[in-house]
N, C-alpha and C positions, 0 to 999 in steps of 0.2 A: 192252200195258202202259199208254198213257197212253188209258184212255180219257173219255170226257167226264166221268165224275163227278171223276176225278181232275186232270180240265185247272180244272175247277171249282173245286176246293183251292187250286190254288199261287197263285189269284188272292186269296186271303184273307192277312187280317195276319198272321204268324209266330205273334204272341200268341194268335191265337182260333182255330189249327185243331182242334185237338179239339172245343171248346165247338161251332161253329160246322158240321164236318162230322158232328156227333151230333146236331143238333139236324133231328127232321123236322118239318114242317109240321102244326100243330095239323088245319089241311084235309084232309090226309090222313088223320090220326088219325081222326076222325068219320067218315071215309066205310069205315074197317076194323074201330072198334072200335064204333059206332055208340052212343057214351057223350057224350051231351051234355053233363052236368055236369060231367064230367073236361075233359073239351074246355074250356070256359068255365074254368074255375081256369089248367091249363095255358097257357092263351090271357093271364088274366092275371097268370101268371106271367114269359112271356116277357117282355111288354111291360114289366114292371118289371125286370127285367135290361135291356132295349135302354135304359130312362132311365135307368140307371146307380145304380137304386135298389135295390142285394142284401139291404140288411133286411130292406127290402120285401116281397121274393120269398120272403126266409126267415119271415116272417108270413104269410102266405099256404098256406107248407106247413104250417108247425105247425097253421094254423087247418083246414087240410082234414083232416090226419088226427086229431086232438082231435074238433071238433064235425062231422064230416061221416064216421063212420066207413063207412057203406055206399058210399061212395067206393073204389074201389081204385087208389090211386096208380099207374101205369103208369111204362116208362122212361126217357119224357119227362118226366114229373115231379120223377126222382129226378136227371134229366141237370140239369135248368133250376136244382132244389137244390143238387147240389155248383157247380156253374157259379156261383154264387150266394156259397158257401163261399170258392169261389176267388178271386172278384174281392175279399171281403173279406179274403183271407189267415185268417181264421179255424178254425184246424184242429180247434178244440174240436168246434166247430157240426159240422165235414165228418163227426170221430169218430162222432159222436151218429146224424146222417142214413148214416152208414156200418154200424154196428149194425142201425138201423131197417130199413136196404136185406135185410142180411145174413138175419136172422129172417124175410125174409117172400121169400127169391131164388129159389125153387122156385115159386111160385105169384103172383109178379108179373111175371117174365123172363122174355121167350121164349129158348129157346138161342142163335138166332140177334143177340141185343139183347146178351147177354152181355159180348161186347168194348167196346162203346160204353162200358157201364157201370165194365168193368175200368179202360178207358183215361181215363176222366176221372177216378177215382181216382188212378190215378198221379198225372194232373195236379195234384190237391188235394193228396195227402203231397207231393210232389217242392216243387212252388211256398211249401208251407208247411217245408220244411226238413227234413221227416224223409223222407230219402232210402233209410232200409233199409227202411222199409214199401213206398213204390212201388217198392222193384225186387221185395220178399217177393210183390208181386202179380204185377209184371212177368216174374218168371221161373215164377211157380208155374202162372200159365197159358199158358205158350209164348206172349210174343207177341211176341220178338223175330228172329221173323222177316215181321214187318209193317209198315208203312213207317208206320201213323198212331200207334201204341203207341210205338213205337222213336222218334220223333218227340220224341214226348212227353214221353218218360224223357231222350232228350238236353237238350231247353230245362230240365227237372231241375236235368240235370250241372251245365249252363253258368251257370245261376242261382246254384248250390253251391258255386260254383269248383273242380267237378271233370268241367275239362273233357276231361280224359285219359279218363275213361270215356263221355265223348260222344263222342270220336271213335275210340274202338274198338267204339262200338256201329254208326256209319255205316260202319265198316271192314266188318264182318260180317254188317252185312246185304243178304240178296242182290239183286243188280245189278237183278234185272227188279223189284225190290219199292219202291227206291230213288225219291224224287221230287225234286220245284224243292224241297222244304224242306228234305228230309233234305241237303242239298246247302247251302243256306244256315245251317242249325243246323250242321251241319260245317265249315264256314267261319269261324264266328263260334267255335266250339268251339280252332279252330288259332287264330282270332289271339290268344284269352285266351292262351293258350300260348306264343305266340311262336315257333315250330316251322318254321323255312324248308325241311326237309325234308319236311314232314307238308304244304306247301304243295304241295310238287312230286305228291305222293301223289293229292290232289285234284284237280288240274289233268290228271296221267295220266288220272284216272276217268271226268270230265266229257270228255274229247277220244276217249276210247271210245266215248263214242255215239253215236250215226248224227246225220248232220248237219243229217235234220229237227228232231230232239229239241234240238242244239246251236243250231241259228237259231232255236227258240223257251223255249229259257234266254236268250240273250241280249237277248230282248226284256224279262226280267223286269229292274224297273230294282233289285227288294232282294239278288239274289242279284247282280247285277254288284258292287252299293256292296257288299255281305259280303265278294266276293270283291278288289277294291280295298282297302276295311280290311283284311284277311288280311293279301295282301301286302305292304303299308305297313306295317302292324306287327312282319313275320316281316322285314321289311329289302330284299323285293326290289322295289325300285322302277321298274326298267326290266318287268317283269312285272304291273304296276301301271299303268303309264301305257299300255302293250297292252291291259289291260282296258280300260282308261277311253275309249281308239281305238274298241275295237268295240262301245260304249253306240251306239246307235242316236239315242236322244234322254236325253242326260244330265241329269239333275235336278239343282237346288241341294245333294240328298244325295249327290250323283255330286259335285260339283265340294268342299264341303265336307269330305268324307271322305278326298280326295286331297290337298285343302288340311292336312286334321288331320296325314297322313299324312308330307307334307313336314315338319313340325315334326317328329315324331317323330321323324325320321332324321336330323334336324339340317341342314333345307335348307330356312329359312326363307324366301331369296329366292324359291325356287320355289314355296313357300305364297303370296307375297306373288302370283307372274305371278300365279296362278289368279284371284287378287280382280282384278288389274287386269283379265284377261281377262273377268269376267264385267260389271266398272265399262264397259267400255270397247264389248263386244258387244251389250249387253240382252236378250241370248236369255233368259237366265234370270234373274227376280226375286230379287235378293239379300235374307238372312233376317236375323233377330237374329243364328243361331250363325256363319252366313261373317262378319258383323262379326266378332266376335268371335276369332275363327280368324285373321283379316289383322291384329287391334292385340295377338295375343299374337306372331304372327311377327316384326310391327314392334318389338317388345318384346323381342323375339331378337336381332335388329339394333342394336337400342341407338338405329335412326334418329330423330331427334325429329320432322323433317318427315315422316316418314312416318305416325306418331302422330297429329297433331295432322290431315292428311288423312283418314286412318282417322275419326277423332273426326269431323271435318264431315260426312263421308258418314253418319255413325250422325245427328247432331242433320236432316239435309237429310231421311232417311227417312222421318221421323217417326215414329218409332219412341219410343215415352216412354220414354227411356231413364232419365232424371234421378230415374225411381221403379224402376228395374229395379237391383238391387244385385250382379244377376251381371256386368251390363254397367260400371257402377260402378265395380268389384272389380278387374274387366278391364282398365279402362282407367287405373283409379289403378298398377298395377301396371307399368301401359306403360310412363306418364308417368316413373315412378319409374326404370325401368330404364334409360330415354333419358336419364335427366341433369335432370329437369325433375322436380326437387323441390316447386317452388310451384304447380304444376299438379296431382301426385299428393296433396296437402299438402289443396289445397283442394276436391277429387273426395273424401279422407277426413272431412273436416270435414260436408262437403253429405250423409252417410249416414244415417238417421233410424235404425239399428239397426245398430250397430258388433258385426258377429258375428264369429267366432274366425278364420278365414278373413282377414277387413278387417285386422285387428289385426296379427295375422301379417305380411301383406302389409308394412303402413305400419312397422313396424320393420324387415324386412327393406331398406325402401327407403330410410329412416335412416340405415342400418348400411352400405349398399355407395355412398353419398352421403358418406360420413364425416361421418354427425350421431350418432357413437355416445352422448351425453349425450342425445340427445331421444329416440331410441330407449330409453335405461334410463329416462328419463323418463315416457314413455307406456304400458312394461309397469309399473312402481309404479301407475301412474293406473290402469289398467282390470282389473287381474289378479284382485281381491277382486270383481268382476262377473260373472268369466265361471266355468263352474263344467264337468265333466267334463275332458276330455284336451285339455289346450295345449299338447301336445308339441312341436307348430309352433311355436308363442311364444316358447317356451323355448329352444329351435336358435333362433330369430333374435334372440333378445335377447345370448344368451350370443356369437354370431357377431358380432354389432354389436360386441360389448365389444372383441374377440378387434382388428379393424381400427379401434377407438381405442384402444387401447393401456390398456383398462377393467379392471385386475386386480384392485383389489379388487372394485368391482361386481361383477364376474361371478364371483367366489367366493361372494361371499354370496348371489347368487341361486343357483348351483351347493347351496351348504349345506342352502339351504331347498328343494330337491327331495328327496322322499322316494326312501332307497335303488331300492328295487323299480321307479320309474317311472323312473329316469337310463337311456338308452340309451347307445349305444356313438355316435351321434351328439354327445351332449351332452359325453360325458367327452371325444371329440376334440376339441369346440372349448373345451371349457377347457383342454386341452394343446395347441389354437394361440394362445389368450392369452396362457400362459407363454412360450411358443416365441417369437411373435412379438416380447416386448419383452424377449427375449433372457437369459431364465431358464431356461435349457435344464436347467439341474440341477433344477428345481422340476418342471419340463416332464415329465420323464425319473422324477422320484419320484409324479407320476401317474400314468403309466405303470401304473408297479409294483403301486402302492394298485389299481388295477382289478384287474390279475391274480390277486390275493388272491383276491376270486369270479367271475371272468368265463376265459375262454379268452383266450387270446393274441390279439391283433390288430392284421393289419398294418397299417391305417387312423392308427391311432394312432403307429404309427413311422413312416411317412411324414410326419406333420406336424411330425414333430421333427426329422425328414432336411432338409425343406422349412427349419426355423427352424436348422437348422446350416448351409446352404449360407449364408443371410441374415446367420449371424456367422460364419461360419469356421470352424467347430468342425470340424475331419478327422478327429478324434481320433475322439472317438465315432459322426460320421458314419460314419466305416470296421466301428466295431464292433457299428451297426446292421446295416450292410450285412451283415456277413460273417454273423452271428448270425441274418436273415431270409432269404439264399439258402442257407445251408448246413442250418437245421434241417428238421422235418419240416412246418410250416406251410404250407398250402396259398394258393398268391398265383396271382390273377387275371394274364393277363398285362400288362392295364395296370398293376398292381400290382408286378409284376416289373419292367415299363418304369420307371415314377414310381421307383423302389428306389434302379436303378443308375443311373439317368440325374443324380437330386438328388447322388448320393454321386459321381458324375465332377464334375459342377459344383462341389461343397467343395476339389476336388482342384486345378481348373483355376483355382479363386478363389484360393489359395496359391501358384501358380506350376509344382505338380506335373501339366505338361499329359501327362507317359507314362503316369502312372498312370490319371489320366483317358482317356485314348485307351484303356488296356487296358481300362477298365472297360464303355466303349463298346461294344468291337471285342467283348467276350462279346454284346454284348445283340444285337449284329448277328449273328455267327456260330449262335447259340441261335434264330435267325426270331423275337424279339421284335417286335412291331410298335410303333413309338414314332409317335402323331401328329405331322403337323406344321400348324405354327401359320403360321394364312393371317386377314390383315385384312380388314374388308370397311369400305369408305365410300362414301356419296352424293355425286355432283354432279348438279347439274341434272335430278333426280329419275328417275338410273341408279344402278345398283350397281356396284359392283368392287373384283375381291377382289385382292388380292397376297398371293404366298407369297416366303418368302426367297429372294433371289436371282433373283425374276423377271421374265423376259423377255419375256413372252406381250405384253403389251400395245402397244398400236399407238406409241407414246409412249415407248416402254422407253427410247430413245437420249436425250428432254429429262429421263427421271425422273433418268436417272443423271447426267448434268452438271447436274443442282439438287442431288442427295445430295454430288457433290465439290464444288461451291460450299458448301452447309453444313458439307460436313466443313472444311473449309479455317478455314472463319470459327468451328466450334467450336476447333478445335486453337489459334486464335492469345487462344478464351476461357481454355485451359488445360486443357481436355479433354484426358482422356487412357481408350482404350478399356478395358473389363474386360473381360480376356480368360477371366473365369468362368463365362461365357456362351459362348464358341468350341464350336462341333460337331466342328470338323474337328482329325486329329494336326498340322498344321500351322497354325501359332498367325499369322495374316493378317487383323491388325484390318480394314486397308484392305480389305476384303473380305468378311470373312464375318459384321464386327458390321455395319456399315455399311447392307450392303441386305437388313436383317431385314424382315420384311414391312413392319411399322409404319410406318418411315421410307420407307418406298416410297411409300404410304400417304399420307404430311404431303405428300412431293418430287411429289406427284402433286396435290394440291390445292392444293400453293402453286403451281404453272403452270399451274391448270385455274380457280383465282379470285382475284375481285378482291383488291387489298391489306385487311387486316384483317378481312377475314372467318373466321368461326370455323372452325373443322376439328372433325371428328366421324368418330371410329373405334371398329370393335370386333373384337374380336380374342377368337379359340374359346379361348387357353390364356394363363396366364397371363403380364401384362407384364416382362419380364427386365429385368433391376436397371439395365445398361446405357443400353434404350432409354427405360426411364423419365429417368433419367439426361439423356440426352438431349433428351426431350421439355419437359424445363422448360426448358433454353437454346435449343431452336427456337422454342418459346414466347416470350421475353426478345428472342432475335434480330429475328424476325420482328416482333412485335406481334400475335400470333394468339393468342386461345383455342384451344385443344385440351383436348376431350373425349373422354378417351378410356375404352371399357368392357370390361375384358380379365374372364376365367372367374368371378374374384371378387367387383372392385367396377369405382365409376367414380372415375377418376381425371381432376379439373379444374385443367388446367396454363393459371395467369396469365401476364397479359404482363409480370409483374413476377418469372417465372424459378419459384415455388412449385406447389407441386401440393397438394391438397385433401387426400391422404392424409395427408400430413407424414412421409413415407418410411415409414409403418408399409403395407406391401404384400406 
C-alpha cells in the first residue's frame, strides 16, 4: 500500500496533489518520446506555472497549437494547461482546452495517461464551482475507487460547502486505497461540519492501521493541525489536546490552531496559556496569526492589561503592524471590548481605508461602551460610502440604539432598510429597543408586523420576555411562555432554557416565588440544560474564575467575611435584595443573592489590592438587575472603578455610585 511514489505525495501541499503528482518530468518526456520541440514548449510551459505566471502558460499553448500545428500536444501539455486554468479559476479557458483535449483523445492519450487527464479535470470544474460536471466525470469513469481522483472531488466538496459528500466519499473508499490526504481532506471535511460523531468515525479508521503507518501519520505536522482543528471545532477538547501530546515537534500551525480552537469553545484563558507558553518557551517563533489569536482571547476576557501586553509584543516583533489592517481591526476590537474606548477610538481613526468590517467594529464598540449617539453618528457619516451588504452595520447600529434607549433613531434607520434585506436579526433588535425602554405593547405590535411574512420566531419573544422580566409585566410574560412551550414551534434547548428561566424571574420579580419555582422545577425535570454564569478577573497577571456560591478558591473563608462586611454596610445604605433574581424555592437573600459570582469577584480584589485600585470583570451571561444594583454602591462605598463586561455590554460603575449604562441593561 504505501509505497515510495506514494510516501512521495503526502509530502506535498494538499492544494497541489493532483497538479504536482501528474506532472512527469519534461527529462523523461525526451528520452520516451524523443520530440525535442514538444519538450522545449512543455519545458516552458512549466516554468511559467512554477512563477506563478498561468497566462503565461495559457499563451504559450494557444501559441503552440495555432502556429506550430506539426506539433502534437502531448498529456503533459494539456496537464501544464488545465493546471494553468486552475490556478487562474477560469473555467471558461478550462471549457475551451477541454473541447480541444476531447476532439483530439484517441490519438493524443495513451490509455494509461487517461486518469491523470480525467483527474485534473475534476480538479478544474470542482475548484471552479461546477460541481456536477466533475462528479459527471468522476463517476462515468469509475475512479472513485482511487485515492488521487477521490482526493480530488473531496477538496471539490469542501471548497463547495459540501462537505457531507466529502466525507462519504473517504467513508467508501477502500481502506488499502486510502492515504495521509484522503485522511487530512476528511478531517477538514468534519470540522466544516461540525460532526463530533463523524470525529469518532475517523479516529476508529486512523487507529486501524498498523502502527508503522500510525508513527509515520503522526510525523505529518498537516494532518495532526487537520486533525486538532476537527476536534476543536466538533467540541472535543480533551481529544484535542491528546493530539497536540503526540506532535512530535509542533509548529506555530500546531499551537495556533489549538489556540483558535480554545476560543471557539469559549475557553479563552486556555487560548491565552498557549501564547504565554510559546512567549515564555521560544521553541517556536510566534507569527502575525498567534498575535492575533491571543488579543481576540484577550478580547474575550474583557482584560485591558492583557490587551495592551498583547499589543507590546505585536509593536516588539516588528511586525509593521501600523499598515496591516487585519491586525488593526484586531486589536481596535480588543481595545473596545476591554473598556478602552480612547485606545480602539484612536487604532479606528489611524486606518487609511475604513472598510465595512472597521466600521462595524467601531460602532459595535460605541454601542456596548454606552456611546449610542456616536455610534448613530458615525453610520450617518459613512453609510453613503460604503456600497454592497452592511448587514453588520446595520445589527450594530440598530443594537447600539437598542442600549441607549435610541427609539426614534433606530426606527428610522429600521424604515430606510429595504423590505427583502431586514433579517430576523435586525427585526429583534428593533423589538429590544422597544422592550428595553419599556414599550412592550410596541415591542409586542412588531412582533406581529413580521409574522405577517416571516414564520414565527422564538428569538424575538425571548427579547420581549427579557424586556418583561426588566418591567414586570407577568401578564404577558405568562402568555408568551404558555403560547411558545405549548405550540408546535420548534425551540433549541437554550431556547427552551432562556423561555422559562426569564418567565420564572417576571414571577419571582412580583413576589410569585411558587410559581417561579414550578416553573423551574419543569426545566429541571424535562433535562433542560440552563448555563451557569461564572466571572473571570485579573490580578497580578493570573485569572480566576468564580461561579455562584463558590468555594474552590484558596481564599474562600476572607471572600466571604469581605461579602458580610459589604452586605452589612449595604443594608445600613438601604439596600434591600431583589429576590427576582433568586434560583432557589427558598427565597435566602443572605445567600443566594449575596455570593453570585460577581461579588465574589469585587470581595476577591478588594483583599487581593491596593485601596483604589480599579476592578475589572467579565462575566459569560448576562449582569442580573441585583448585582448591577449593587455594584454601583460597592463602587460609592469603596472608591473603586469597576469595570464590568457581562454577554452584552460594558458597564462603568463610578465612584460616585452611576454606572455608564444608565440602568438601560
Amino acid at each position: 500500500m504505501f509505497t515510495n511514489r506514494f510516501l512521495c505525495v503526502q509530502r506535498l501541499k494538499a492544494s497541489m496533489i493532483v497538479w504536482r503528482h501528474n506532472l512527469i518530468s519534461p527529462v523523461t518526456q525526451i528520452s520516451t518520446s524523443n520530440s525535442q520541440e514538444l519538450y522545449n514548449w512543455n519545458l516552458a510551459m512549466t516554468h511559467s506555472n512554477k512563477r506563478k505566471t498561468p497566462k503565461n502558460t495559457l499563451a504559450l499553448f494557444d501559441k503552440l497549437i495555432t502556429q506550430h500545428p506539426h506539433i502534437i500536444p502531448d498529456f503533459i501539455t494539456y496537464l501544464l494547461a488545465l493546471g494553468a486554468c486552475v490556478r487562474l479559476g477560469n473555467l471558461d479557458e478550462g471549457k475551451r482546452i477541454h473541447e480541444y483535449i476531447r476532439q483530439r483523445w484517441s490519438t493524443t492519450i495513451e490509455k494509461s495517461k487517461e486518469i491523470k487527464i480525467h483527474t485534473c479535470l475534476i480538479q478544474l470544474y470542482a475548484t471552479c464551482g461546477d460541481i456536477k460536471t466533475a462528479e459527471d466525470i468522476f463517476y462515468k469513469e469509475n475512479l472513485n475507487q482511487q485515492a488521487i481522483p477521490v482526493n480530488t472531488l473531496m477538496r471539490g466538496y469542501i471548497k463547495n460547502n459540501r462537505a457531507d459528500l466529502a466525507v462519504q466519499l473517504a467513508e467508501h473508499l477502500p481502506k488499502n486505497q486510502r492515504n495521509i490526504v484522503t485522511f487530512l481532506l476528511w478531517a477538514n471535511a468534519i470540522a466544516q461540519i461540525g460532526d463530533i460523531q463523524m470525529t469518532d468515525r475517523i479516529h476508529g479508521e486512523l487507529n486501524t492501521l498498523s502502527s508503522s503507518v500510525q508513527a509515520f501519520f503522526s510525523q505529518d505536522s498537516r494532518l495532526m493541525n487537520a486533525l486538532i482543528d476537527m476536534d476543536g471545532k466538533c467540541g472535543n477538547i480533551v481529544r484535542m489536546e491528546n493530539t497536540f501530546k503526540n506532535i512530535q515537534k509542533p509548529d506555530i500551525i500546531s499551537y495556533t490552531t489549538m489556540a483558535k480552537s480554545y476560543i471557539v469553545n469559549n475557553l479563552p484563558v486556555k487560548a491565552l496559556a498557549v501564547y504565554d507558553h510559546l512567549k515564555q518557551t521560544n521553541q517556536v517563533e510566534c507569527d502575525e496569526v498567534i498575535y492575533l489569536v491571543a488579543s481576540n482571547a484577550a478580547g474575550k476576557l474583557g482584560i485591558l492589561s492583557r490587551a495592551r501586553s498583547i499589543h507590546n509584543d505585536i509593536i516588539a516583533s516588528g511586525i509593521p503592524y501600523e499598515k496591516n489592517e487585519k491586525i488593526l481591526n484586531t486589536l481596535m476590537d480588543t481595545y473596545g471590548k476591554c473598556g478602552d474606548l480612547n485606545s480602539a477610538r484612536e487604532i479606528f481613526n489611524k486606518l487609511k481605508i475604513k472598510s465595512k468590517p472597521s466600521i462595524s467594529s467601531m460602532i459595535n464598540i460605541y454601542g456596548i461602551n454606552s456611546q449610542a449617539l456616536e455610534a448613530v453618528a458615525l453610520f450617518y457619516e459613512t453609510k453613503n460610502n460604503l456600497l454592497g451588504n452592511i448587514e453588520s452595520i446595520l445589527l450594530s447600529v440598530l443594537t447600539a440604539c437598542a442600549h441607549g434607549g435610541l427609539i426614534k433613531e433606530a426606527q428610522n434607520i429600521f424604515d430606510n432598510i429595504p423590505n427583502e434585506k431586514r433579517t430576523i436579526k435586525m427585526w429583534n433588535a428593533l423589538v429590544d429597543v422597544y422592550g428595553r425602554a419599556g414599550q412592550l405593547s410596541e415591542a409586542h405590535s412588531i412582533i406581529r408586523l413580521f409574522e405577517i411574512t416571516h414564520i414565527r420566531s422564538p428569538v424575538l419573544y425571548i427579547s420581549l420576555l427579557a424586556a418583561c422580566r426588566t418591567h414586570k409585566n407577568a401578564k404577558l410574560a405568562l402568555e408568551i411562555h404558555d403560547e411558545l412551550i405549548e405550540s408546535n414551534i420548534t425551540l433549541t434547548d437554550d431556547q427552551r432554557s432562556a423561555i422559562v428561566v426569564l418567565t420564572a424571574n417576571v414571577y419571582a420579580s412580583i413576589g410569585d416565588h411558587n410559581l417561579s419555582f414550578r416553573l423551574r422545577q419543569n426545566l429541571y425535570l424535562n433535562k433542560i440544560p440552563k448555563y451557569s454564569g461564572v466571572t473571570l478577573t485579573e490580578i497580578n497577571g493570573e485569572m480566576f474564575e468564580f461561579y455562584a456560591q463558590d468555594i474552590r478558591h484558596s481564599r474562600s473563608k476572607e471572600i466571604y467575611e469581605q461579602l458580610e462586611i459589604l452586605h452589612d454596610q449595604l443594608i445600613k445604605l438601604g439596600y434591600q435584595p431583589n429576590e427576582s433574581v433568586l434560583t432557589k424555592h427558598e427565597v435566602n437573600a443572605e445567600w443566594s443573592i449575596y455570593a453570585h459570582s460577581e461579588r465574589l469577584a469585587i470581595a476577591f480584589n478588594l483583599i487581593s489590592t491596593p485601596p483604589g485600585t480599579a476592578i475589572q470583570l467579565t462575566k459569560n451571561l448576562r449582569m442580573c438587575i441585583d448585582c448591577h444594583e449593587v455594584s454601583k454602591l460597592i463602587a460609592r462605598l469603596t472608591q473603586r472603578e469597576i469595570i464590568a463586561r457581562d454577554r452584552l455590554r460594558i458597564h462603568y460603575f463610578t465612584k460616585d455610585g452611576r454606572c455608564s449604562c444608565d440602568d438601560q441593561f
